[in-house]
Backbone as XML, in Angstrom:
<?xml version="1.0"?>
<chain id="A" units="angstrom">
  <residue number="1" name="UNK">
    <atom name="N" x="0.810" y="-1.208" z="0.000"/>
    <atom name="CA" x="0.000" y="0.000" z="0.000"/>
    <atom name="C" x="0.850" y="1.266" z="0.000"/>
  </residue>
  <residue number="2" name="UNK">
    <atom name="N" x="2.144" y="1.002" z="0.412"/>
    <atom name="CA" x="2.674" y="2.202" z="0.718"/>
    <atom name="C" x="3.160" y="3.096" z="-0.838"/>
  </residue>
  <residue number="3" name="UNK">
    <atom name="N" x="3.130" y="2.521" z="-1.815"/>
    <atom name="CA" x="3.393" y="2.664" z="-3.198"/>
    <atom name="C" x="2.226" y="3.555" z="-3.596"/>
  </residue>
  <residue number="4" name="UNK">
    <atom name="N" x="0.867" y="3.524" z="-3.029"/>
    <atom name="CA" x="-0.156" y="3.809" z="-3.992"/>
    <atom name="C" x="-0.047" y="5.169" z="-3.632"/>
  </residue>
  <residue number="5" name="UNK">
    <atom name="N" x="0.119" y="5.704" z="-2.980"/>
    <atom name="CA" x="0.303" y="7.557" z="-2.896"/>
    <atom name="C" x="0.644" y="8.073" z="-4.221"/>
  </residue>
  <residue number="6" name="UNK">
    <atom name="N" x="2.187" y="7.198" z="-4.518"/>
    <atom name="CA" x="2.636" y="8.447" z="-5.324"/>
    <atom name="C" x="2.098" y="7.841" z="-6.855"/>
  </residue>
  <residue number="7" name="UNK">
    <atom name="N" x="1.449" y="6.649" z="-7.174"/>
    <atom name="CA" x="0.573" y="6.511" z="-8.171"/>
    <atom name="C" x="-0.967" y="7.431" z="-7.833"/>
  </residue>
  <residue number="8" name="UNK">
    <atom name="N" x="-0.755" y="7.151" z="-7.263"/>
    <atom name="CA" x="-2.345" y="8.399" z="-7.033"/>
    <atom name="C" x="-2.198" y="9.858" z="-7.360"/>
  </residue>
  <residue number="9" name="UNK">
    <atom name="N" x="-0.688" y="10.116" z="-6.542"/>
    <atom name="CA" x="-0.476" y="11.967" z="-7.178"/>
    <atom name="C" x="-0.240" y="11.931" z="-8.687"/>
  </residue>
  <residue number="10" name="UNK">
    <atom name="N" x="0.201" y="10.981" z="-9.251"/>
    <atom name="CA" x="0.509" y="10.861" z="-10.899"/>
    <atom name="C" x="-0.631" y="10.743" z="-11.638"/>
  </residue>
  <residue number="11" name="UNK">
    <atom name="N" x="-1.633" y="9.803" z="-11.394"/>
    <atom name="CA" x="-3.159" y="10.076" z="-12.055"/>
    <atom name="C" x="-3.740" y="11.523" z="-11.764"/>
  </residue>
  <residue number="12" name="UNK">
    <atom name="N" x="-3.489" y="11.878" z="-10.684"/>
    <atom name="CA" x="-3.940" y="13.558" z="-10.170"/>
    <atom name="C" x="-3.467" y="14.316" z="-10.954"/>
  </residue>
  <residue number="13" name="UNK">
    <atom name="N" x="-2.055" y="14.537" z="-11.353"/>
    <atom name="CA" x="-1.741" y="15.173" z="-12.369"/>
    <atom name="C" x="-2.208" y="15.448" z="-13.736"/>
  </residue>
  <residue number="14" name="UNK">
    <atom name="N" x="-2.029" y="14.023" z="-13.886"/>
    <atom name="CA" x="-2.653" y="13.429" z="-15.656"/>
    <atom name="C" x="-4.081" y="13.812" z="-15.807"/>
  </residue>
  <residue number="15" name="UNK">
    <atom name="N" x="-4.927" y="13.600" z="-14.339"/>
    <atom name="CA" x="-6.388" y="14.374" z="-14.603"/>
    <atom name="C" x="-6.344" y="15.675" z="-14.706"/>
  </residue>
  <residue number="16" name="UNK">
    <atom name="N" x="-5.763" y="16.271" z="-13.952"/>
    <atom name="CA" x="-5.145" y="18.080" z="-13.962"/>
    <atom name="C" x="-5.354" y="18.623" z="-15.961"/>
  </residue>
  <residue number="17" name="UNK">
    <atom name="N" x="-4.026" y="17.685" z="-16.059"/>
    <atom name="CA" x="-3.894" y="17.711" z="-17.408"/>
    <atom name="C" x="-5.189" y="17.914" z="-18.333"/>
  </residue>
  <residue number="18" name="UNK">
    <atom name="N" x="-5.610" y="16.643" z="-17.938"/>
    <atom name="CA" x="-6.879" y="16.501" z="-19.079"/>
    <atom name="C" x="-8.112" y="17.402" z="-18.767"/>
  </residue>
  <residue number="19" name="UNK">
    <atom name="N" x="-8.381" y="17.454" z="-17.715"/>
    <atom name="CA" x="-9.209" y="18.547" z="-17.460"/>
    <atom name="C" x="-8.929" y="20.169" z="-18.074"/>
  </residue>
  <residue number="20" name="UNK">
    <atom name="N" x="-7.696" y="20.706" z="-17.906"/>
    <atom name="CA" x="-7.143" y="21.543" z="-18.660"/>
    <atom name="C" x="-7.037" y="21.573" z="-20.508"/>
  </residue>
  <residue number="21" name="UNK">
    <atom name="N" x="-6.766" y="20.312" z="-20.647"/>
    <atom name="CA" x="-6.931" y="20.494" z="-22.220"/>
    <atom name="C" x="-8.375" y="20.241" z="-22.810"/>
  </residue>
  <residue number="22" name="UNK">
    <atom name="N" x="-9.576" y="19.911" z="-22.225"/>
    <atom name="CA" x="-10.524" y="19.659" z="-22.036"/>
    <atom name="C" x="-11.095" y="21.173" z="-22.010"/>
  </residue>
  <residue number="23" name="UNK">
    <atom name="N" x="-10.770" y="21.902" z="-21.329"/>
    <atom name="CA" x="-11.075" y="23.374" z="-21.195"/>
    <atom name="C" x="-10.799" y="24.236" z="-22.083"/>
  </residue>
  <residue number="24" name="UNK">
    <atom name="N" x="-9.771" y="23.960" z="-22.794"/>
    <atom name="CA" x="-9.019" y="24.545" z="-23.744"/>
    <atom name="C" x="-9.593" y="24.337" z="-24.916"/>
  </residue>
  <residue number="25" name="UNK">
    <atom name="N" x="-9.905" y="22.901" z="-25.230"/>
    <atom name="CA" x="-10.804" y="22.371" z="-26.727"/>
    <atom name="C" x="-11.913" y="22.957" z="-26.546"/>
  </residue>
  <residue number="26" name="UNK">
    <atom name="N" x="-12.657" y="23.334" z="-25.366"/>
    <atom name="CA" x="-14.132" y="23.819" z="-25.709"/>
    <atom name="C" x="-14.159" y="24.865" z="-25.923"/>
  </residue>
  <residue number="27" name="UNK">
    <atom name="N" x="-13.053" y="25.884" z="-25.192"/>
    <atom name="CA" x="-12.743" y="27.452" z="-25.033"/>
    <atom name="C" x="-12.307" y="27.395" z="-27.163"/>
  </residue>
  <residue number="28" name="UNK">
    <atom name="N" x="-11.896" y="26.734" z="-27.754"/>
    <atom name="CA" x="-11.632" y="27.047" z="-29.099"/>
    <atom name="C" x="-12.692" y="26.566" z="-29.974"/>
  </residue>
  <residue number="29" name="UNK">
    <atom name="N" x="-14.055" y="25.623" z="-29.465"/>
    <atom name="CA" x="-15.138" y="25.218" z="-29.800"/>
    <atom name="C" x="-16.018" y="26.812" z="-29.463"/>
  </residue>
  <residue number="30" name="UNK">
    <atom name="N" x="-15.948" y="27.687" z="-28.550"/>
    <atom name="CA" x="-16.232" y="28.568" z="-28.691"/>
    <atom name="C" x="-16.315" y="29.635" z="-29.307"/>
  </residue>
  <residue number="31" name="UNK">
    <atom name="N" x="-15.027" y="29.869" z="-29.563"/>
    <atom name="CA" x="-14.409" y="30.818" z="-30.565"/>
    <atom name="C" x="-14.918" y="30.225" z="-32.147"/>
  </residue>
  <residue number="32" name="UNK">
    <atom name="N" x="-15.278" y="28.839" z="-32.473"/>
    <atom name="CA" x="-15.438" y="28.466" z="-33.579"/>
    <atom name="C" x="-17.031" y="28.877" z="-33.923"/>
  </residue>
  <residue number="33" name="UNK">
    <atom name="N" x="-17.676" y="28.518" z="-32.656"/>
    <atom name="CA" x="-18.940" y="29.066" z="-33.124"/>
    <atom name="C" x="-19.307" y="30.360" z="-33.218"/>
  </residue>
  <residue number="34" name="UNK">
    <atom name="N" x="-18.317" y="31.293" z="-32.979"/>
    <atom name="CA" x="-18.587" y="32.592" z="-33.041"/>
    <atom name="C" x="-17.969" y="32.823" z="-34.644"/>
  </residue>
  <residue number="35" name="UNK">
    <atom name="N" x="-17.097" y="32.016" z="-34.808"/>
    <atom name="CA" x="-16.786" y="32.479" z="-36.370"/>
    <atom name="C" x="-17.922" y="32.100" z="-37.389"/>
  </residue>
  <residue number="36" name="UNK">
    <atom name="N" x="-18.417" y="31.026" z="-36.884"/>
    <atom name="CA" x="-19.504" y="30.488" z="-37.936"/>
    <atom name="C" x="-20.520" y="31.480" z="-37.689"/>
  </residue>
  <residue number="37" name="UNK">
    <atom name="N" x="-21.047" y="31.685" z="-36.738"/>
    <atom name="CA" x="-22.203" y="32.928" z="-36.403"/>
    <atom name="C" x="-21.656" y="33.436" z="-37.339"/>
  </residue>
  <residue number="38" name="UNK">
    <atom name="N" x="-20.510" y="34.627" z="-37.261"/>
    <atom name="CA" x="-19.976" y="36.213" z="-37.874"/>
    <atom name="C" x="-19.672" y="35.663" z="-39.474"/>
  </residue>
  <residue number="39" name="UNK">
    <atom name="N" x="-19.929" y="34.616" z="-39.830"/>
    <atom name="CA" x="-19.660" y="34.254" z="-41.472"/>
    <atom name="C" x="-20.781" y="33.182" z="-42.499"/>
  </residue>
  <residue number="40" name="UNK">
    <atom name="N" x="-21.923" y="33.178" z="-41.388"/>
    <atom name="CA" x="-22.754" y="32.295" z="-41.834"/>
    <atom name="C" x="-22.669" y="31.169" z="-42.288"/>
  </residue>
  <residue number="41" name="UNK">
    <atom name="N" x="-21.408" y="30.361" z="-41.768"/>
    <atom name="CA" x="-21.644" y="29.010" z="-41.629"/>
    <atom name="C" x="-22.229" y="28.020" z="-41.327"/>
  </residue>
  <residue number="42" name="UNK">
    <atom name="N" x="-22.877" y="27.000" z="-41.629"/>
    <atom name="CA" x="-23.486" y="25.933" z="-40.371"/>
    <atom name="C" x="-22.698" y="25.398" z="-39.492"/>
  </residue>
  <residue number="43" name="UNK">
    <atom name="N" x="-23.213" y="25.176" z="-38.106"/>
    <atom name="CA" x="-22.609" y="24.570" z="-37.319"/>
    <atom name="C" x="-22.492" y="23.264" z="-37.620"/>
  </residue>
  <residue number="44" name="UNK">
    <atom name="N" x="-22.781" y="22.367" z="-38.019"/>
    <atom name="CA" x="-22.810" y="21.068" z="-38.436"/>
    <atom name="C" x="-21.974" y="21.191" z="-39.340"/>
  </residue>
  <residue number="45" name="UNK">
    <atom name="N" x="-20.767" y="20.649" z="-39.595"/>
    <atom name="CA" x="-19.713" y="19.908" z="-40.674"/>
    <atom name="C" x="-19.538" y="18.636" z="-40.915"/>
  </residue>
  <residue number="46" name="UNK">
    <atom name="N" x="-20.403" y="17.962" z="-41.155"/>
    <atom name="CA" x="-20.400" y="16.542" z="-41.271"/>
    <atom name="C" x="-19.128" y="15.739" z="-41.786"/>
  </residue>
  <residue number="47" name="UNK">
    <atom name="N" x="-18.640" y="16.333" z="-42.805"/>
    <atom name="CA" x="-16.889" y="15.921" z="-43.367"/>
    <atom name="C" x="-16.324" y="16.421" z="-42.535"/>
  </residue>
  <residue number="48" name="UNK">
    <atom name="N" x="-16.157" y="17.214" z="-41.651"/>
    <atom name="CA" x="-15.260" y="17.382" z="-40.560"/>
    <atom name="C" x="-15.093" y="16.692" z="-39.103"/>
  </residue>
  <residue number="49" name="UNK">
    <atom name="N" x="-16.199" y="16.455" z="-39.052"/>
    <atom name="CA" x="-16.616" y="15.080" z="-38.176"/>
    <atom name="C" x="-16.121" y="13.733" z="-38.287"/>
  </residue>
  <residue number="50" name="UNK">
    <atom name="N" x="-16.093" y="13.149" z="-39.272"/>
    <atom name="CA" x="-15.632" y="11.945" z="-40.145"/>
    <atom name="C" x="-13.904" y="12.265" z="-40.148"/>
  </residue>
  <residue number="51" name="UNK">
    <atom name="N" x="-13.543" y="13.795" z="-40.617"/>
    <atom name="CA" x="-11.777" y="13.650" z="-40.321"/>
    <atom name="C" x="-11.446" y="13.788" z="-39.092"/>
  </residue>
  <residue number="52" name="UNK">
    <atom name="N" x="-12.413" y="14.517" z="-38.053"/>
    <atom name="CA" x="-11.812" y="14.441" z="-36.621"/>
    <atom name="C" x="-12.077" y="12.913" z="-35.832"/>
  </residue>
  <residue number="53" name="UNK">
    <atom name="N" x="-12.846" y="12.474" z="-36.514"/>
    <atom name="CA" x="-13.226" y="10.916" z="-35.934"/>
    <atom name="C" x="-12.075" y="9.900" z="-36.019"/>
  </residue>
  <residue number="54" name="UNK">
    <atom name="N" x="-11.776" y="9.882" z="-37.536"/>
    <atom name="CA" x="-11.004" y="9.189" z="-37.781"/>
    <atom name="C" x="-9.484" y="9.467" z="-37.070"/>
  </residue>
  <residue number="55" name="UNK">
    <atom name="N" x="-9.093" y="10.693" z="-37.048"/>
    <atom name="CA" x="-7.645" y="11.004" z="-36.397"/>
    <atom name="C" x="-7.965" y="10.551" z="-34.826"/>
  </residue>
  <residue number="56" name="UNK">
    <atom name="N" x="-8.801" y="10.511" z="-33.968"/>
    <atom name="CA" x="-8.998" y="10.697" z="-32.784"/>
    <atom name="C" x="-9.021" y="9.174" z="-32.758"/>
  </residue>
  <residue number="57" name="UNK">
    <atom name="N" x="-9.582" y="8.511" z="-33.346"/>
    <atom name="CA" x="-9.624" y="7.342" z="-33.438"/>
    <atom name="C" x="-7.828" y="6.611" z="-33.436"/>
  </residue>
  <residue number="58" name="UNK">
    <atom name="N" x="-7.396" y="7.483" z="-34.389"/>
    <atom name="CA" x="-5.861" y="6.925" z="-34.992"/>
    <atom name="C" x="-5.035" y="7.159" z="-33.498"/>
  </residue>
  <residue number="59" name="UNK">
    <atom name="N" x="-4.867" y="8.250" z="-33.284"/>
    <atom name="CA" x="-4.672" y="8.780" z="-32.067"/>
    <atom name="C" x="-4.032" y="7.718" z="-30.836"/>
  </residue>
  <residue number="60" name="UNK">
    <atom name="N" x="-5.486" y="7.502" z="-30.114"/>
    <atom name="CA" x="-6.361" y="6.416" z="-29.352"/>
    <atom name="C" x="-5.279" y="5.349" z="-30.039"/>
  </residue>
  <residue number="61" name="UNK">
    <atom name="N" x="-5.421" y="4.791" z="-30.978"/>
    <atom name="CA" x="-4.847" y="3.636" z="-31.314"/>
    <atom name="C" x="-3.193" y="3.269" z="-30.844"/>
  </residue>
  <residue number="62" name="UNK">
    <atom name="N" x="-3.207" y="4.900" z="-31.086"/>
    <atom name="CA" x="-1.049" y="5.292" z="-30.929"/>
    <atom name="C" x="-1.085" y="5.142" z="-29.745"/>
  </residue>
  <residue number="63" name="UNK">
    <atom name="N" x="-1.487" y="5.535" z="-28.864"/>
    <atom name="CA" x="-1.880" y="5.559" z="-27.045"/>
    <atom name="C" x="-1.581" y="4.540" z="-26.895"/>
  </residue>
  <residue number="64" name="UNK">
    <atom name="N" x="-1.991" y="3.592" z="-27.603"/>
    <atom name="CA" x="-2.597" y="1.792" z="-26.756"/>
    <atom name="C" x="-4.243" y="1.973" z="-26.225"/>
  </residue>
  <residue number="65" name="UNK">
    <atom name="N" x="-4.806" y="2.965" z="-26.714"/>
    <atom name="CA" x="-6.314" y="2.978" z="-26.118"/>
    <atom name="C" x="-6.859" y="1.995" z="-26.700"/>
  </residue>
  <residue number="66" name="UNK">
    <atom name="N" x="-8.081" y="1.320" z="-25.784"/>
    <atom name="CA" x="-9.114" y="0.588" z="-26.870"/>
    <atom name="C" x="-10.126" y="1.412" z="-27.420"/>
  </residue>
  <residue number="67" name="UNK">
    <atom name="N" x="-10.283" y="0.751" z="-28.976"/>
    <atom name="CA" x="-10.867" y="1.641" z="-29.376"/>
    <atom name="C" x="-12.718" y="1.726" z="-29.233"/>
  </residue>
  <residue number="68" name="UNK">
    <atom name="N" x="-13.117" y="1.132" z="-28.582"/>
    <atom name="CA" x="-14.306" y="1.438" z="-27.935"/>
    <atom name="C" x="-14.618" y="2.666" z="-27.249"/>
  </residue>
  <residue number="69" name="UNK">
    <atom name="N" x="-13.229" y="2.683" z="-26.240"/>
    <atom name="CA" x="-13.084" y="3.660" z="-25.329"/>
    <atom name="C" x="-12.690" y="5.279" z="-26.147"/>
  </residue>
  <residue number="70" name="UNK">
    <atom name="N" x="-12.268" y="5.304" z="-27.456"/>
    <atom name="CA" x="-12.146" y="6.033" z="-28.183"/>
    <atom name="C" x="-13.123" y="6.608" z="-29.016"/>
  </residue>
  <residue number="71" name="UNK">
    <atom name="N" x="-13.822" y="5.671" z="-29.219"/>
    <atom name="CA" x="-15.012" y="6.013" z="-30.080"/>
    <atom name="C" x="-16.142" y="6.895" z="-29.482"/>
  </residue>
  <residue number="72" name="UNK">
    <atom name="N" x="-16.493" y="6.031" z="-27.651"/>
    <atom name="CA" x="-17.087" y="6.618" z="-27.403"/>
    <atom name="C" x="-16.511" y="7.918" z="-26.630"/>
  </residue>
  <residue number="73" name="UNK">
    <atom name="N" x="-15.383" y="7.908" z="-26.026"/>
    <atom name="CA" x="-14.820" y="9.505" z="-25.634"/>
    <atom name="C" x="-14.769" y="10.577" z="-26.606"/>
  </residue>
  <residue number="74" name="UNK">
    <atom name="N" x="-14.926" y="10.379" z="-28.184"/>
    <atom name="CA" x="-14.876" y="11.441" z="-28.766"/>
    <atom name="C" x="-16.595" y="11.458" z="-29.134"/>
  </residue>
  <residue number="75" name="UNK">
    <atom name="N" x="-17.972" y="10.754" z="-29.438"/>
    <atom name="CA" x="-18.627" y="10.649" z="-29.258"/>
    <atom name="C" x="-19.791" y="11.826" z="-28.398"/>
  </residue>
  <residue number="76" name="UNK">
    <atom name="N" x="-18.862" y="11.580" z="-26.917"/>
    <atom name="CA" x="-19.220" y="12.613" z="-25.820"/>
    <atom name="C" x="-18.765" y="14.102" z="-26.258"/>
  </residue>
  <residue number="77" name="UNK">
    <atom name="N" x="-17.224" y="14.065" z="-27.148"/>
    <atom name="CA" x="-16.836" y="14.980" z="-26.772"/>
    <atom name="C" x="-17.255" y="16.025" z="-27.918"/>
  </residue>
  <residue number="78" name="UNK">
    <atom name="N" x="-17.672" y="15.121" z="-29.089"/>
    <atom name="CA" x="-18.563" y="15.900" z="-30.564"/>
    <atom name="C" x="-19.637" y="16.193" z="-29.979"/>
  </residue>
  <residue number="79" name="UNK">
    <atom name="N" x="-20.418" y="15.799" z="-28.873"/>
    <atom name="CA" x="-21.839" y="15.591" z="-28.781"/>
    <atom name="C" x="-22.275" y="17.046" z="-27.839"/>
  </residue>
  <residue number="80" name="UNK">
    <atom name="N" x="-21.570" y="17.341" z="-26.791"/>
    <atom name="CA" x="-20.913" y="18.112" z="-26.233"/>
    <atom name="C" x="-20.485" y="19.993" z="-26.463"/>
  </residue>
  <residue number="81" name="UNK">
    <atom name="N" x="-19.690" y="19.122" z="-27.466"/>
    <atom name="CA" x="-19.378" y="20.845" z="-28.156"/>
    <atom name="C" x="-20.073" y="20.969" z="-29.397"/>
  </residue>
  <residue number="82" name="UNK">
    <atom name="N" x="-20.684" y="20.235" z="-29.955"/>
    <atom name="CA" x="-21.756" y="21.032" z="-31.074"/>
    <atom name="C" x="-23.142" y="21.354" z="-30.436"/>
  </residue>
  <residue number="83" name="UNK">
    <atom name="N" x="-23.435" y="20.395" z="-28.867"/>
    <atom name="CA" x="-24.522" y="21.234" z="-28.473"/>
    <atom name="C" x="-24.213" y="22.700" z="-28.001"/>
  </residue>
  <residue number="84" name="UNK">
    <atom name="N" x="-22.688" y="23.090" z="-26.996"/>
    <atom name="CA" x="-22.409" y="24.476" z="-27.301"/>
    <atom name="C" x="-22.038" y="24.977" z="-27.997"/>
  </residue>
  <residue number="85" name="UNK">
    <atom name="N" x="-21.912" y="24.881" z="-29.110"/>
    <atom name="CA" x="-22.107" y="25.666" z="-30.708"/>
    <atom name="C" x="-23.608" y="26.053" z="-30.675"/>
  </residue>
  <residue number="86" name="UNK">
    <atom name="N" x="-24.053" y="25.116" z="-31.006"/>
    <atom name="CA" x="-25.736" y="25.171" z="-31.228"/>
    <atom name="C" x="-26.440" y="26.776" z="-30.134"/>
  </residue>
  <residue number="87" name="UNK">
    <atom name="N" x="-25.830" y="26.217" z="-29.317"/>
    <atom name="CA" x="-26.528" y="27.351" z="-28.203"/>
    <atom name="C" x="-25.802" y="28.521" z="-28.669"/>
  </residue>
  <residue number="88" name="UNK">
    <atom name="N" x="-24.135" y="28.606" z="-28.636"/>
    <atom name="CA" x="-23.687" y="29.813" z="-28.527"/>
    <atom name="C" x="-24.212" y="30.737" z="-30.324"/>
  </residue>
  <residue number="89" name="UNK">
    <atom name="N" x="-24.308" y="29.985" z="-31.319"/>
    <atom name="CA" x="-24.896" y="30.494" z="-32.723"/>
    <atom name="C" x="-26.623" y="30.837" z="-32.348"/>
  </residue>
  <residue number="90" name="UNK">
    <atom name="N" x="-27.552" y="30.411" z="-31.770"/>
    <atom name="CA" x="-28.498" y="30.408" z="-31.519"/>
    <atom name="C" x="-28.499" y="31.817" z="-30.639"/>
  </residue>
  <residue number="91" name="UNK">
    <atom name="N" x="-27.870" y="31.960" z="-29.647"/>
    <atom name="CA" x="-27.932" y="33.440" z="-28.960"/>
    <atom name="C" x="-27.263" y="34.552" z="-29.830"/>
  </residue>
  <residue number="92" name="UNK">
    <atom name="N" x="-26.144" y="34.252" z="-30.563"/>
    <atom name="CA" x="-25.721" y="35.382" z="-31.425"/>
    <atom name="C" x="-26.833" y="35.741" z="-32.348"/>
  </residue>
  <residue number="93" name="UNK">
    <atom name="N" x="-27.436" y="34.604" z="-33.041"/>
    <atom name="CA" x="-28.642" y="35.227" z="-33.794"/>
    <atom name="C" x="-29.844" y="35.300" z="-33.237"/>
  </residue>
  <residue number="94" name="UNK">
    <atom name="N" x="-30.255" y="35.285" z="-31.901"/>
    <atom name="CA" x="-31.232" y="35.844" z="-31.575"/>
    <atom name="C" x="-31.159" y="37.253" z="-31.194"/>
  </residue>
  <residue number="95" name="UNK">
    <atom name="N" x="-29.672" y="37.597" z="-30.500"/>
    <atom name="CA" x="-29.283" y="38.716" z="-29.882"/>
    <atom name="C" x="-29.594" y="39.958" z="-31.696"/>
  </residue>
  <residue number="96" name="UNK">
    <atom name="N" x="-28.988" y="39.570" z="-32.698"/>
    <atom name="CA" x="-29.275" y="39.892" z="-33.785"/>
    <atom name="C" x="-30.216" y="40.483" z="-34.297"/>
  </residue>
  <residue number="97" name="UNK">
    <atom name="N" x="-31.366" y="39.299" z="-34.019"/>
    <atom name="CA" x="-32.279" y="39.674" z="-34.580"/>
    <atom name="C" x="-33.407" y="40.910" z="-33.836"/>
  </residue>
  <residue number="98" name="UNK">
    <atom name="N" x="-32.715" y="40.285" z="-32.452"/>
    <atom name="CA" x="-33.385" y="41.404" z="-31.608"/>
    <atom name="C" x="-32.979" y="42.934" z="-32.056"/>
  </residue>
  <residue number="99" name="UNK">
    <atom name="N" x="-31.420" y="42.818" z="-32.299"/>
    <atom name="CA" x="-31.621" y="44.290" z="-32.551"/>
    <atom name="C" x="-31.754" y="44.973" z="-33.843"/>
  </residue>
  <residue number="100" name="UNK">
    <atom name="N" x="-31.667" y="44.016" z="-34.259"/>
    <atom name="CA" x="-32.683" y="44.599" z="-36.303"/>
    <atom name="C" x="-33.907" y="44.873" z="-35.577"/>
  </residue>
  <residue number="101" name="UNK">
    <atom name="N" x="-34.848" y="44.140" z="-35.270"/>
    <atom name="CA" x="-36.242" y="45.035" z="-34.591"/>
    <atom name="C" x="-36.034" y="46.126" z="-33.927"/>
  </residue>
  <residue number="102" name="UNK">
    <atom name="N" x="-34.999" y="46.340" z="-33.116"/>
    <atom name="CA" x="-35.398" y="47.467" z="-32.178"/>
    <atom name="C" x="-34.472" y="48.157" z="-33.001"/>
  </residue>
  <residue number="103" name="UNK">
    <atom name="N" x="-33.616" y="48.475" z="-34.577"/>
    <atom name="CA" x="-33.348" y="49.323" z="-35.139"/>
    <atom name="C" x="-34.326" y="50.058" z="-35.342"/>
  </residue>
</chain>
C-alpha cells in the first residue's frame, strides 16, 4: 500500500492535465462558433466530423487505447461541443435579430 500515494499523485496530475486540455478544446469550440455565427456558416460539418473521428480514433490507437473507449470519448466529446455551438450560434442570432427590430 505504501506505493499507492505516489501513483495516485501521478493520475492527479494526468487528470489536472486533461481537465485543462478539455477546457481549452471547448474554449476554441467557442471561438469556432462565433466564427460560424460572424460568417454564416453551419454549425454542423459533417466531413469534418468523419476527419476528426477518424484522427482521434488513430490517435487512441497510438496511445494503446481501446478503441471502444475512443469512439465513445470522442462521441461525448462531438456531442458536447456542437450542443455548445448550437446554443452559442443560436444566442448570437437571436441577440441579432433582436436588434434589427429594435433598429
Amino acid at each position: 500500500m505504501s506505493g499507492l500515494p505516489e501513483y495516485r499523485a501521478r493520475l492527479d496530475a494526468v487528470d489536472d492535465q486533461i481537465a485543462g486540455l478539455l477546457g481549452e478544446r471547448f474554449a476554441i469550440c467557442r471561438d469556432v462558433a462565433r466564427y460560424k455565427s460572424a460568417h454564416g456558416i453551419p454549425m454542423m460539418q459533417p466531413d469534418r466530423v468523419v476527419e476528426v473521428r477518424s484522427r482521434y480514433l488513430a490517435r487512441g490507437a497510438d496511445a494503446g487505447l481501446p478503441e471502444d473507449f475512443s469512439a465513445s470519448l470522442f462521441e461525448v466529446l462531438i456531442a458536447a461541443t456542437c450542443r455548445m455551438e448550437d446554443e452559442i450560434i443560436a444566442a448570437l442570432e437571436g441577440a441579432a435579430t433582436e436588434e434589427a427590430e429594435t433598429a
